[in-house]
Phi, psi and omega in degrees: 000132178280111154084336197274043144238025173285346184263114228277138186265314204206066119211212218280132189242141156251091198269138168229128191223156165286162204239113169238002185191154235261333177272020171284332206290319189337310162294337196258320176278347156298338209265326204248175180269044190172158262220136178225134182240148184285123142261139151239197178265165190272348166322301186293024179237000177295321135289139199305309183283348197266314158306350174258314190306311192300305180271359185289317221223007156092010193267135204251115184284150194220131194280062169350288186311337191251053153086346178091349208301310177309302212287344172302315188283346188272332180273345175297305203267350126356281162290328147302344162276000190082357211269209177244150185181107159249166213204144187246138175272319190302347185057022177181159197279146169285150170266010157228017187102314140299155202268118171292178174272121199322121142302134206276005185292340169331300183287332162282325154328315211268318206275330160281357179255324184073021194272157163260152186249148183220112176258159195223149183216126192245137174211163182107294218280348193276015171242000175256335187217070206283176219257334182273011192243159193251341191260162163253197184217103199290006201249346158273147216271132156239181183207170182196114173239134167291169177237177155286093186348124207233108198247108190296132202283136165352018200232179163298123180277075199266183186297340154299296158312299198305335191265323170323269172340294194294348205274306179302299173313293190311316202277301163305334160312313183306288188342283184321314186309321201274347177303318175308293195313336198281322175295307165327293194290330173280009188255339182232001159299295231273332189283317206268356160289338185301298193314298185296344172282333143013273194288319166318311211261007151287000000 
């Protein structure tokens, strides 16, 4: 984990990130220091163990078709409580990796609330836990770097703004990512400059 002492201890939080595998939030509740809950669509409640693993660790179910609305009032009142409510904006995991385009419930969250967005950049997990495999493969290497707390500006949250603010958040995620990748590679650079000096020095 990167940077994640960037994430704010005590008032109201949004972590938003992009999604590539079904154990990211698990790794992002592992990362921070204070208890963070989940939406999900309510499909994923469907099984009896999966509804107990779920209220156990706070994840909040959402009916899509009627709009979503209970699990929105309910991550309202999370954040106004001081709490935590993380969130994938893009609504669903990519399948290559790439990042789709943000949904603005984020930027409406943050604009009632006043809670900070802390954007995340995820690489990797579509390799610990790939979306075709059922076991995940815990022995493989990820990253996750935080950003900087992100506040929606002093302005109306009409449909403009709401698309801006997510636009900003989607963009800082982008940054982070390539910063993860920059790490990664300086990270696999360092064995194989070891190897070549090696071998000079035979």
């Amino acid at each position: 984990y990167l940077d994640r002492d960037k994430i704010p201890v005590d008032w109201p939080l949004i972590i938003a990130a992009n999604h590539l595998s079904h154990i990211d939030p698990a790794f992002i509740m592992t990362a921070t220091k204070r208890p963070v809950s989940y939406l999900s669509k309510k499909e994923h409640f469907d099984s009896r163990l999966r509804r107990l693993i779920f209220k156990q660790v706070g994840v909040i179910p959402v009916d899509r078709e009627a709009g979503g609305i209970e699990g929105l009032e309910e991550a309202i009142k999370i954040l106004k409580n001081d709490g935590a409510i993380g969130i994938f904006p893009e609504g669903t995991r990519s399948k290559d990796g790439k990042m789709g385009q943000g949904k603005t419930g984020v930027a409406r969250l943050a604009a009632m609330t006043g809670a900070a967005v802390v954007p995340v950049a995820i690489r990797q997990t579509d390799g610990v836990w790939p979306v075709s495999k059922r076991i995940p493969r815990p022995w493989r290497k990820f990253y996750y770097k935080f950003g900087e707390p992100m506040y929606f500006p002093e302005e109306e949250a009409n449909k403009k703004n709401l698309r801006r603010f997510t636009d900003e958040i989607m963009g800082e995620i982008v940054i982070l990512s390539k910063e993860c990748e920059e790490y990664w590679e300086s990270k696999k650079i360092i064995p194989r400059m070891k190897k070549f000096i090696q071998r000079k020095l035979k």
